[in-house]
DRENMI-141335 format. One record per residue (C-alpha): residue in three letters; x, y, z. Coordinates in nm, 4 decimals. Example, Ala and Ser with C-alpha at 12.3 -4.5 7.8 and 13.67 -1.06 7.14 Angstrom:
<recs>
+------+----------+----------+----------+
! rest !     east !    north !       up !
+------+----------+----------+----------+
!  Ala !   1.2300 !  -0.4500 !   0.7800 !
!  Ser !   1.3670 !  -0.1060 !   0.7140 !
+------+----------+----------+----------+
</recs>
This chain:
<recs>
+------+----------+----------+----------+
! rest !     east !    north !       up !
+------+----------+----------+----------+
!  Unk !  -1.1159 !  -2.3922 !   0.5474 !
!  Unk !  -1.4186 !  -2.2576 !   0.7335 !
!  Unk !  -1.4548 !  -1.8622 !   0.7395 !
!  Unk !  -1.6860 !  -1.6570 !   0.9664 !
!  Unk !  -1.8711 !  -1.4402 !   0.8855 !
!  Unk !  -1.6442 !  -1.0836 !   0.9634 !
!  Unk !  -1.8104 !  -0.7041 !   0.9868 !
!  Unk !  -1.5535 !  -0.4933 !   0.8014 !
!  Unk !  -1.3119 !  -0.7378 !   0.7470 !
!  Unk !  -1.1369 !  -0.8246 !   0.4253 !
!  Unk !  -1.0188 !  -1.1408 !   0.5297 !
!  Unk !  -1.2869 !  -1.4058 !   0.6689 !
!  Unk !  -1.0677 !  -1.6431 !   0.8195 !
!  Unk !  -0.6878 !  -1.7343 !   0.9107 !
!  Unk !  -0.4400 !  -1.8998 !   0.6722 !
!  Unk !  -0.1650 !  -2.1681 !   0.7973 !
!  Unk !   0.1460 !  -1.9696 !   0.8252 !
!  Unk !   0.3808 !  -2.1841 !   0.6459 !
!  Unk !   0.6504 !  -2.0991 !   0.8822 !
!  Unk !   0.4272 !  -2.2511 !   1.1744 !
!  Unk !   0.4673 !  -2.6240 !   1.2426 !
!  Unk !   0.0853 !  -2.6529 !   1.2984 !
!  Unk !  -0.2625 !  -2.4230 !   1.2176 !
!  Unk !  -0.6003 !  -2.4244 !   1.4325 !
!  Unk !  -0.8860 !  -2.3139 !   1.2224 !
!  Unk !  -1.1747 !  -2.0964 !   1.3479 !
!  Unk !  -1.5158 !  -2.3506 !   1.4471 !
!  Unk !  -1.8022 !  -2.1774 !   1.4321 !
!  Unk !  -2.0414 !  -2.4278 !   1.4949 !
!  Unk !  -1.8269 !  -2.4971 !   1.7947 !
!  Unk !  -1.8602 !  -2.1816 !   1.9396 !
!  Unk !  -2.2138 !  -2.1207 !   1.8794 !
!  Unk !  -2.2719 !  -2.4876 !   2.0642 !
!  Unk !  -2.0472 !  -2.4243 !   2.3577 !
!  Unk !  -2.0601 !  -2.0416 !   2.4275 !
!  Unk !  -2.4192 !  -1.8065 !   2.4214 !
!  Unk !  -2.3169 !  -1.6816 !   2.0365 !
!  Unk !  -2.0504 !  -1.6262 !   1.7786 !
!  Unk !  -2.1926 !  -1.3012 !   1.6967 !
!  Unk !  -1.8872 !  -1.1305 !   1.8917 !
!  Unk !  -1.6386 !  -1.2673 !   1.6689 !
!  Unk !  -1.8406 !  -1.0972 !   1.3479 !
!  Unk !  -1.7026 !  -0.7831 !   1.5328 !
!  Unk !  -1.3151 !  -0.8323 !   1.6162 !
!  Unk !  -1.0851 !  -0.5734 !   1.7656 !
!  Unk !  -0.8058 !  -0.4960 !   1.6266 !
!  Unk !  -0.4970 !  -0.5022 !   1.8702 !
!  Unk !  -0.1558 !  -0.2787 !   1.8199 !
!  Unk !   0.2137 !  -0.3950 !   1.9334 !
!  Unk !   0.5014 !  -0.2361 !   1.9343 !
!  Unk !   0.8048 !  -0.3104 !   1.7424 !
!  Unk !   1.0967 !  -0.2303 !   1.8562 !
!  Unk !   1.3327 !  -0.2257 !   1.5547 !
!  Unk !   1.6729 !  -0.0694 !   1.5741 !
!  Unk !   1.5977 !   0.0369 !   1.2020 !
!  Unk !   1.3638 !   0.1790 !   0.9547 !
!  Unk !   1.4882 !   0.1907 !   0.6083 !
!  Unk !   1.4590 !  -0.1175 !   0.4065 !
!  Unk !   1.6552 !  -0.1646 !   0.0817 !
!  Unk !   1.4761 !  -0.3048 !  -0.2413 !
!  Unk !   1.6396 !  -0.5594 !  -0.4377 !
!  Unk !   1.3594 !  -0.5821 !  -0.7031 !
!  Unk !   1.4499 !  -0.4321 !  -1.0256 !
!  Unk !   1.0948 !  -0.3845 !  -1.0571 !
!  Unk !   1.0520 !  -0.0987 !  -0.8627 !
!  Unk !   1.1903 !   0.2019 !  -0.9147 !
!  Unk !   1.3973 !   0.2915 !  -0.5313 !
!  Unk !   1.5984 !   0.1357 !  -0.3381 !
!  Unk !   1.4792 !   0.1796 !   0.0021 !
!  Unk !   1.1419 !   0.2438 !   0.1488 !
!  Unk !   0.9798 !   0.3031 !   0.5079 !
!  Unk !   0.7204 !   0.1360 !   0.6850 !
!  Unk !   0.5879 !   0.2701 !   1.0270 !
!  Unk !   0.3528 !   0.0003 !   1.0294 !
!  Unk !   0.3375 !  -0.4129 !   0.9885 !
!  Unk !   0.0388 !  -0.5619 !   0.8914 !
!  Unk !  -0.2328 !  -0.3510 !   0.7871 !
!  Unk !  -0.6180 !  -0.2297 !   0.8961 !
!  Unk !  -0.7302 !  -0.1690 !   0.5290 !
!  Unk !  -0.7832 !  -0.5214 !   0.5168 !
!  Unk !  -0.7500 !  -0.5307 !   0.1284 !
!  Unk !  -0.7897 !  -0.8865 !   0.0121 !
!  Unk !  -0.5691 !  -0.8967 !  -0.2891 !
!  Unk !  -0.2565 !  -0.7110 !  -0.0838 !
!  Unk !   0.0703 !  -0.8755 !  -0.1606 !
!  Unk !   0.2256 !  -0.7602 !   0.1969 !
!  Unk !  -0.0134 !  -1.0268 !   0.3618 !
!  Unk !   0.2678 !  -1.2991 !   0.3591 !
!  Unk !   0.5090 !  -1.0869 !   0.5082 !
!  Unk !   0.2922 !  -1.1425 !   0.8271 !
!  Unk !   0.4058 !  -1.4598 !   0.8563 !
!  Unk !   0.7615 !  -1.3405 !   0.9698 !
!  Unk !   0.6126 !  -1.2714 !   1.2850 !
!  Unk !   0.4450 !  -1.5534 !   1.3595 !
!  Unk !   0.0851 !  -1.4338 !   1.2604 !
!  Unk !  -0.1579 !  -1.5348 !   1.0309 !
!  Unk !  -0.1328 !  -1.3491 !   0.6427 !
!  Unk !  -0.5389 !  -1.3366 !   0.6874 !
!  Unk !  -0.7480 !  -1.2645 !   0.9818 !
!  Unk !  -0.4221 !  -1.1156 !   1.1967 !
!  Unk !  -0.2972 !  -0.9263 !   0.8677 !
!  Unk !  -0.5133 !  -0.6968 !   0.9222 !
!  Unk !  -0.5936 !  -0.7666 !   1.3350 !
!  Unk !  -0.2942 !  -0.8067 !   1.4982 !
!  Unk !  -0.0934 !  -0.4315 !   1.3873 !
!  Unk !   0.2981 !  -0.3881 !   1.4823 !
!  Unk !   0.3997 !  -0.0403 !   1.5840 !
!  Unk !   0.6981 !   0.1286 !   1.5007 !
!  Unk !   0.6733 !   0.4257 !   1.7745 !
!  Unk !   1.0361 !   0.5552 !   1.7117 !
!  Unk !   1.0329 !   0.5154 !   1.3184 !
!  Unk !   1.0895 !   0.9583 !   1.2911 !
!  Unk !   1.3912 !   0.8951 !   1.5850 !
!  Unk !   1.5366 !   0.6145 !   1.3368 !
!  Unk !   1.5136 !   0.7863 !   1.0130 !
!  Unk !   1.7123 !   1.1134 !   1.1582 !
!  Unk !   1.9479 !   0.8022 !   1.2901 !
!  Unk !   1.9929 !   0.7210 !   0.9097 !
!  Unk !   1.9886 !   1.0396 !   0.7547 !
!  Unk !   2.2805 !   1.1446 !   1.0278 !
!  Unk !   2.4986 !   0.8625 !   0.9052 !
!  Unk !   2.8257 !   1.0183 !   0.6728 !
!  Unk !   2.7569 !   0.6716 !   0.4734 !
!  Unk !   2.3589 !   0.8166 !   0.3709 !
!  Unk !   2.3335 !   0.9294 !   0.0149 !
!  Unk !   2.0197 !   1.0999 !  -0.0505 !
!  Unk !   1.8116 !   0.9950 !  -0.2727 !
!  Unk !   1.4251 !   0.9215 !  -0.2773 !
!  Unk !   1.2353 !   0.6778 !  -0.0425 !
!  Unk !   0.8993 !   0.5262 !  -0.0636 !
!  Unk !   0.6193 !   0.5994 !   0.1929 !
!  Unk !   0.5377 !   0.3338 !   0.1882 !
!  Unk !   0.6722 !   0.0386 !   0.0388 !
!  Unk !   0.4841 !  -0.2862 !   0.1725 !
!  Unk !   0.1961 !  -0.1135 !   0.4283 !
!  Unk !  -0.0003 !   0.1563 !   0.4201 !
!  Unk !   0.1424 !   0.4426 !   0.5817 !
!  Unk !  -0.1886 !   0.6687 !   0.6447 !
!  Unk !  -0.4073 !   0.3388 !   0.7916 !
!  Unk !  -0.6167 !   0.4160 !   0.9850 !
!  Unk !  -0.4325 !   0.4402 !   1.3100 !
!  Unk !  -0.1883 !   0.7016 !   1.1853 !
!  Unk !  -0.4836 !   0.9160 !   1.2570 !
!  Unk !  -0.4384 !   0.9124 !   1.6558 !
!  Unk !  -0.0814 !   0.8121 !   1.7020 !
!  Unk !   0.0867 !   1.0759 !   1.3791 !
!  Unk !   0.3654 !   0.8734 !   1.2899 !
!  Unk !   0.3736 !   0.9288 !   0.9399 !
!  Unk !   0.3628 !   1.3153 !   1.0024 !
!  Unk !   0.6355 !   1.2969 !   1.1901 !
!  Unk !   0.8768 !   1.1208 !   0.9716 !
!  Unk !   0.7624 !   1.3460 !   0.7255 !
!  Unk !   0.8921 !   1.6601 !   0.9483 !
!  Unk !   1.2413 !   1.4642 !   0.9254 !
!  Unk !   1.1997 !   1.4382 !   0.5571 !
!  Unk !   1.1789 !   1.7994 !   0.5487 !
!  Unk !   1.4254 !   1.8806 !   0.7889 !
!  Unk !   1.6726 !   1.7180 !   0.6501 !
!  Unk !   1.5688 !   1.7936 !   0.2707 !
!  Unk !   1.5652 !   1.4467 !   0.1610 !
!  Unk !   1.3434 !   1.3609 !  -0.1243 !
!  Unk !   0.9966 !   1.0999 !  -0.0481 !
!  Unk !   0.7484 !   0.9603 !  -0.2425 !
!  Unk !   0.4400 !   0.8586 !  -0.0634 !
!  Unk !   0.1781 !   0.6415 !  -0.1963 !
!  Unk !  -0.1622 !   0.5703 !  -0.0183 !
!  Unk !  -0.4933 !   0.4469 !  -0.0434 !
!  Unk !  -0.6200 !   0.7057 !   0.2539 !
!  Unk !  -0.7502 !   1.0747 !   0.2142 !
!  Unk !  -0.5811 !   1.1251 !   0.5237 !
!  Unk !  -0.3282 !   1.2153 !   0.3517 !
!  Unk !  -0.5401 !   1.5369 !   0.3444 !
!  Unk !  -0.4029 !   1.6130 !   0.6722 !
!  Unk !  -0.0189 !   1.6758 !   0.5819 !
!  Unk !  -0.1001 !   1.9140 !   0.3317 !
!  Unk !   0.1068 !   2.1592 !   0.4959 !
!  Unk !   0.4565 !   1.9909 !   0.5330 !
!  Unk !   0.3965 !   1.8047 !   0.1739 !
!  Unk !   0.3410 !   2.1652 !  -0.0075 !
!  Unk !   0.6667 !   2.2497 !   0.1584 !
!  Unk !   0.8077 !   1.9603 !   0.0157 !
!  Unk !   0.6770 !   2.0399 !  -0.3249 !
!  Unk !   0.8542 !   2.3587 !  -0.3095 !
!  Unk !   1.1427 !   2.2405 !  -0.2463 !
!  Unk !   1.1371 !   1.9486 !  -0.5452 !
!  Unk !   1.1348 !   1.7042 !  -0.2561 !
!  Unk !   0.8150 !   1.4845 !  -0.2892 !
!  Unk !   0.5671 !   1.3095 !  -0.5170 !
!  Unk !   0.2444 !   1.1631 !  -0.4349 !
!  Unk !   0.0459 !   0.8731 !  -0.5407 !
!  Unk !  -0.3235 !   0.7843 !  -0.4584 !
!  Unk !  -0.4598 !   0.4056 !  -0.5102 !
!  Unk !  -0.8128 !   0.3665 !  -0.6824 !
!  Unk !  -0.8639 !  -0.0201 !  -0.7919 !
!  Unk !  -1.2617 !   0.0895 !  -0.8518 !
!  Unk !  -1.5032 !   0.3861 !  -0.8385 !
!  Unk !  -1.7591 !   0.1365 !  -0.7225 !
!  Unk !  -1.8444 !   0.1696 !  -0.3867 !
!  Unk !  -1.9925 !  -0.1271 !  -0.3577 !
!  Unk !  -1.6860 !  -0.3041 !  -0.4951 !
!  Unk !  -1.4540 !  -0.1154 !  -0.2795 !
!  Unk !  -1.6042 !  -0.2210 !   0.0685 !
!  Unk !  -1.6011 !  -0.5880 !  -0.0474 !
!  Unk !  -1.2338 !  -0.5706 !  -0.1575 !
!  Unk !  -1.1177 !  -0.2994 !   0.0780 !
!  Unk !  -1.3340 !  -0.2277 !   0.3700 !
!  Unk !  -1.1227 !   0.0104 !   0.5583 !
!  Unk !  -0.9772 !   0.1991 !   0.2855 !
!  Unk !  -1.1498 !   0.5800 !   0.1891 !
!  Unk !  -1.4020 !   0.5231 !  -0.0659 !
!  Unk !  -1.3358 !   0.6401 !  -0.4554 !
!  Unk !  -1.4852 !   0.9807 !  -0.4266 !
!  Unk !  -1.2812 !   1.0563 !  -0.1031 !
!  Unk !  -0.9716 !   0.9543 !  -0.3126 !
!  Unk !  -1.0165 !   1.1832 !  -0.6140 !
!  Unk !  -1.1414 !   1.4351 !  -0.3991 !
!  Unk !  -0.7863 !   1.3915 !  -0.1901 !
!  Unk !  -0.6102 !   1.3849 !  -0.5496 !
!  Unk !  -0.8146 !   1.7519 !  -0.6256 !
!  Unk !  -0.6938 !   1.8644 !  -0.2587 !
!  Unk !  -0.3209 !   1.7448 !  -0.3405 !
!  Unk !  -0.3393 !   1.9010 !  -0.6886 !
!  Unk !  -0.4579 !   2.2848 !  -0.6051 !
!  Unk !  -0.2013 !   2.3271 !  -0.3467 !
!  Unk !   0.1039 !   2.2231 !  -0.6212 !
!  Unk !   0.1670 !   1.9103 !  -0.4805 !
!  Unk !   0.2560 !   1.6240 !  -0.7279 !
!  Unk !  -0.0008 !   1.4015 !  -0.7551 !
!  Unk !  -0.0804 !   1.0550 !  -0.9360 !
!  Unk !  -0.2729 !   0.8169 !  -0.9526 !
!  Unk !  -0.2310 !   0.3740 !  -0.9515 !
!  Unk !  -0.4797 !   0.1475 !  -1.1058 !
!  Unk !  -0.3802 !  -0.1366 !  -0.8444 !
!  Unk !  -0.4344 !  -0.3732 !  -0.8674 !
!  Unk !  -0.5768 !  -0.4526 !  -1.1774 !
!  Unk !  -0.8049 !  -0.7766 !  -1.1289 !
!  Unk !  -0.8529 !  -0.9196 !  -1.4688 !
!  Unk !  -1.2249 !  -0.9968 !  -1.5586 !
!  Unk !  -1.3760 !  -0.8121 !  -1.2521 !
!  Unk !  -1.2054 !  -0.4537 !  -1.2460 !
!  Unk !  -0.9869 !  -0.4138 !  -1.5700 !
!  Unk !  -1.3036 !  -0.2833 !  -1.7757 !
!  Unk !  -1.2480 !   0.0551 !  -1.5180 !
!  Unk !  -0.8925 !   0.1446 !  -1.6519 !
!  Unk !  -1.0560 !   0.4346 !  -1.8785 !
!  Unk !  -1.2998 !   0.6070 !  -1.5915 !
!  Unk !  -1.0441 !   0.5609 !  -1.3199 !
!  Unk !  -0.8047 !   0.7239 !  -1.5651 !
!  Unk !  -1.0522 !   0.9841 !  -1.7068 !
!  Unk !  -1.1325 !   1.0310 !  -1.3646 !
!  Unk !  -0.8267 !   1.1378 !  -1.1508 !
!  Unk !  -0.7070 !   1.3195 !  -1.4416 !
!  Unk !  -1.0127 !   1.5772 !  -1.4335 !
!  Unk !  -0.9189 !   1.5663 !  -1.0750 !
!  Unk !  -0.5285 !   1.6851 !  -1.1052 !
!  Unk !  -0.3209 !   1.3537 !  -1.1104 !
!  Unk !  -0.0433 !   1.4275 !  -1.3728 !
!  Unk !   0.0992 !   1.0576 !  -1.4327 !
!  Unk !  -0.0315 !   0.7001 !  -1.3439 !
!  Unk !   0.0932 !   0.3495 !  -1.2840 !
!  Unk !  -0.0394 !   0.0140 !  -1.3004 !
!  Unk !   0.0076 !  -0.3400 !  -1.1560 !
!  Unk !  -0.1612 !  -0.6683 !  -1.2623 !
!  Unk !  -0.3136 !  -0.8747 !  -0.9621 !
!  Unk !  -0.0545 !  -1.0983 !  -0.8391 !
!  Unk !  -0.1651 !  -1.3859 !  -0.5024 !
!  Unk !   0.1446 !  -1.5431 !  -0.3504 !
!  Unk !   0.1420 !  -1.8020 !  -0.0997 !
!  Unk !  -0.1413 !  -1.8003 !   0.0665 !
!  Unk !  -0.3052 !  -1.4799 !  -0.0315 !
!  Unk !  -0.4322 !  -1.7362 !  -0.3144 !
!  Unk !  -0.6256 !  -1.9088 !  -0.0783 !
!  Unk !  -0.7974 !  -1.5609 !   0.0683 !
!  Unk !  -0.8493 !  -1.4257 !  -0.2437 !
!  Unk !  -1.0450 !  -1.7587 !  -0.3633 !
!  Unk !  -1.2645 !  -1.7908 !  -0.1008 !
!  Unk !  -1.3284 !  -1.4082 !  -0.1015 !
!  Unk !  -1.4708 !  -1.4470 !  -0.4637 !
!  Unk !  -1.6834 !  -1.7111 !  -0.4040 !
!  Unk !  -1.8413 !  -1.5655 !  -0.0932 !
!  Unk !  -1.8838 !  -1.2223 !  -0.3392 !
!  Unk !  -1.9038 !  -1.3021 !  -0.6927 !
!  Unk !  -1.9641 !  -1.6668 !  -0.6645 !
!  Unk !  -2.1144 !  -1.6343 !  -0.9869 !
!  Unk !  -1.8269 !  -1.4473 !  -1.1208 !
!  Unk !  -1.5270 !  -1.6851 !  -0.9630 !
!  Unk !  -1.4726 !  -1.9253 !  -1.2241 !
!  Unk !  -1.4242 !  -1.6490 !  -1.4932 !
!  Unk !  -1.1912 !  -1.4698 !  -1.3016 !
!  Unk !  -0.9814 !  -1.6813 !  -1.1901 !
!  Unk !  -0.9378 !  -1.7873 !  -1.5206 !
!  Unk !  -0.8437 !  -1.4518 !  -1.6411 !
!  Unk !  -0.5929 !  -1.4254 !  -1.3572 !
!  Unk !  -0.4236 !  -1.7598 !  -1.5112 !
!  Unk !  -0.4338 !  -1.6110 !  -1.8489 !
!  Unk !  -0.2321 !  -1.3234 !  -1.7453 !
!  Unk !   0.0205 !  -1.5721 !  -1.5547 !
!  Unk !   0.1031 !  -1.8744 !  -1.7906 !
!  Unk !  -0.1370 !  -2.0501 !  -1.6417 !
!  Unk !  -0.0442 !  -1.9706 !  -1.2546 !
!  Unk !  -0.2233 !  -1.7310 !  -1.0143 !
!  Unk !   0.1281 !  -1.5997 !  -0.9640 !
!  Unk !   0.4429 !  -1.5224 !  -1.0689 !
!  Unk !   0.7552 !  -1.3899 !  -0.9118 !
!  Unk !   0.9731 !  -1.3830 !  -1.1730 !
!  Unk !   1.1534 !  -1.0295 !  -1.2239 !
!  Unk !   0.9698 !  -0.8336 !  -1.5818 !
!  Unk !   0.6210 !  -1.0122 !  -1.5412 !
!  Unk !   0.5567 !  -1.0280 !  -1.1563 !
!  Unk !   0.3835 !  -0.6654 !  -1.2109 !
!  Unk !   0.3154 !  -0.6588 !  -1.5324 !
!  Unk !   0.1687 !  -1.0353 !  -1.5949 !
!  Unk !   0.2348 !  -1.1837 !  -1.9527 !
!  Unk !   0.0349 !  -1.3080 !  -2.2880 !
!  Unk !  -0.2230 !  -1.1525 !  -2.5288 !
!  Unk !  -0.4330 !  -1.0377 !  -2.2669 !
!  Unk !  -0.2184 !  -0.8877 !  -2.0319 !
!  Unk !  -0.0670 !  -0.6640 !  -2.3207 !
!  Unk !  -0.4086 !  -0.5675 !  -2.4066 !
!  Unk !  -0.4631 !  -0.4194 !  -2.0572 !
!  Unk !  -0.0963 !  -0.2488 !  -2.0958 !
!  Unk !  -0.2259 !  -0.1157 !  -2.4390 !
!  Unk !  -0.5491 !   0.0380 !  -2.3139 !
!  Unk !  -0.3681 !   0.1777 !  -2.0513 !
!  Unk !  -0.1471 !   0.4007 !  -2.2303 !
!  Unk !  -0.4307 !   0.4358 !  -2.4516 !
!  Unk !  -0.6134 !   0.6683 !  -2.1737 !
!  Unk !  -0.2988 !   0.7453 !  -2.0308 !
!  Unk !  -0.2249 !   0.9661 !  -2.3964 !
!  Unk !  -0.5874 !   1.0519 !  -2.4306 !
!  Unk !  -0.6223 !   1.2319 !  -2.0559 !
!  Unk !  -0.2533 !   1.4048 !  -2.1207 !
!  Unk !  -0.1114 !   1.1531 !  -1.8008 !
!  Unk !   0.2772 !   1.0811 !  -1.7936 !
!  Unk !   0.3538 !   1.3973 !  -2.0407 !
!  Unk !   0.6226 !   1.5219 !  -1.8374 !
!  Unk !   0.8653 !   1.3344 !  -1.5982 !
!  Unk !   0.8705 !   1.4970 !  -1.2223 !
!  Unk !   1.1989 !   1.6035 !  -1.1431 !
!  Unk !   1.2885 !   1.4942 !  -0.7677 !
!  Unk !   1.6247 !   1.7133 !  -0.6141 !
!  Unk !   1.8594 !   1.5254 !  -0.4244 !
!  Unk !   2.1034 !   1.8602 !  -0.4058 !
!  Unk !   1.9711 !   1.9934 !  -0.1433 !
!  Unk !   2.0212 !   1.7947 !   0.1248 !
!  Unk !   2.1253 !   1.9201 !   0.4811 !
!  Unk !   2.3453 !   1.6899 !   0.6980 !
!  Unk !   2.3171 !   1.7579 !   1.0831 !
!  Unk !   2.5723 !   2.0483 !   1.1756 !
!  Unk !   2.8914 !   1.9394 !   1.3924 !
!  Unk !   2.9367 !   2.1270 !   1.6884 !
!  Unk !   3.2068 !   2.4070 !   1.6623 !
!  Unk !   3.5596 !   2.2817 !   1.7821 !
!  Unk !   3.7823 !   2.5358 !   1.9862 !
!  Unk !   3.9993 !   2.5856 !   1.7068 !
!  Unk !   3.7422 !   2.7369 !   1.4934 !
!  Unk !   3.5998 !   2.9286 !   1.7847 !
!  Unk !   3.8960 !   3.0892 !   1.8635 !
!  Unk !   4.0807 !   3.0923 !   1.5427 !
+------+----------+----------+----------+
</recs>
């Protein structure tokens, strides 16, 4: 597979969509000949559609995660991060899980309409929903189009309960109807730092906040009483699993009161991406790696089987799970569990029949 040569882009080139009864691969040398240069496509634009979905909660079946539904105002995803599991999911719509994962964005304009729609139903049960659950819900054009706020406004309107998990300090910008939340027991947040190295960071995630911008947002989260934590995710054994301790040590001098963890998985074809990403980086560093990554997965890249999807399996595996509660005890993380109300919850009021006007 031949990859260009992409300016902020995670993903250097499109994957067959195994959905798709054929694949045309990008040819640079073809361009360069036939056109004046390539150099454009080093710079491509990312477009935005909108998806008209009659719904927006979707129910987990994976006893691996702890909800049952989740919310995503967004498909596909501008962060661009390599490793991201959601990247098949693209495929569903007849795009690529690499270049047009993070290119080609679907739009979910009436997501806060939908979600008082659910909440309005006599059939809803409150309980606690993820924000998000497959795509990041603060990328980066949540800044000009507010989605995300919105729904959250819902959320608090109707006093149902939301955890929101992010790898954007633009987070930063809800402050206000999050402490609200927090008040009220309704909400628990969770930042994503998978390095402190810059360096590291733009490679794997080139559109996500940098590390200091994400403990900073954990500090900002943290003074104004809002639950905060933090997930070492994913953890990449042999190139970032040596940073459990300072990412730990880190966003626990920072505020976060419990962490979580997940152990690189690459389904389908994020396998391929996440290959040829390491030997355009760490060339030097791609044989050990991946090696690692097998190690942790019987001898796979990936597994999807239920109890070791997240959590990986063998010797080495536990000894990432053992250093992690290691630092976990040693920087006082996951002490205390955060209670989350579901009590207060305020159906929509009926409108007043005669009877009980008059009465």
């Amino acid at each position: 597979m031949k990859h260009l040569d992409l300016k902020s882009r995670g993903a250097a080139l499109n994957t067959k969509n195994r959905f798709e009864p054929f694949h045309i691969e990008f040819d640079e040398e073809y361009l360069n000949e036939y056109f004046d240069s390539g150099e454009n496509l080093k710079k491509v634009k990312t477009q935005f559609f909108n998806d008209n979905t009659k719904s927006i909660l979707a129910k987990n079946d994976s006893p691996d995660l702890g909800f049952d539904y989740s919310i995503n105002p967004y498909r596909g995803c501008e962060h661009g991060c390599i490793y991201c599991y959601a990247r098949p999911s693209h495929e569903y719509l007849g795009f690529s899980a690499g270049l047009d994962f993070e290119t080609k964005i679907m739009v979910k304009k009436d997501a806060p309409q939908l979600l008082e729609e659910a909440f309005s139903k006599k059939s809803w049960i409150p309980q606690s929903i993820m924000f998000s659950g497959n795509t990041d819900c603060y990328q980066p054009v949540e800044r000009k189009l507010g989605i995300t706020r919105e729904c959250l406004k819902v959320f608090l309107k109707f006093r149902n309960p939301v955890g929101v998990i992010t790898k954007n300090a633009l987070i930063q910008r809800d402050i206000d109807i999050l402490k609200e939340l927090a008040e009220l027991s309704l909400v628990t947040t969770v930042i994503s730092i998978t390095t402190l190295h810059r360096e590291l960071s733009r490679k794997l995630e080139p559109r996500t906040s940098v590390p200091v911008k994400r403990l900073e947002t954990i500090s900002k989260l943290s003074s104004e009483g809002i639950p905060i934590g933090v997930n070492v995710a994913p953890i990449i054994p042999g190139l970032n699993d040596e940073e459990i301790p300072a990412i730990l040590k880190a966003a626990a001098e920072c505020g976060a009161v419990f962490a979580g963890r997940t152990i690189l998985r690459l389904p389908y074809s994020i396998k391929d991406l996440f290959i040829e990403w390491l030997e355009r980086n760490y060339p030097e560093k791609a044989s050990r790696i991946l090696n690692r990554i097998k190690e942790v997965r019987g001898g796979e890249l990936s597994s999807a089987e239920f109890g070791k999807r997240m959590r990986g399996e063998g010797k080495y595996a536990e000894h990432i799970h053992q250093l992690f509660k290691t630092c976990c005890n040693r920087y006082g993380l996951n002490k205390e569990k955060i209670e989350i109300r579901t009590d207060l919850f305020k159906p929509p009021r009926k409108a007043s029949g005669q009877g009980e006007l008059f009465g």
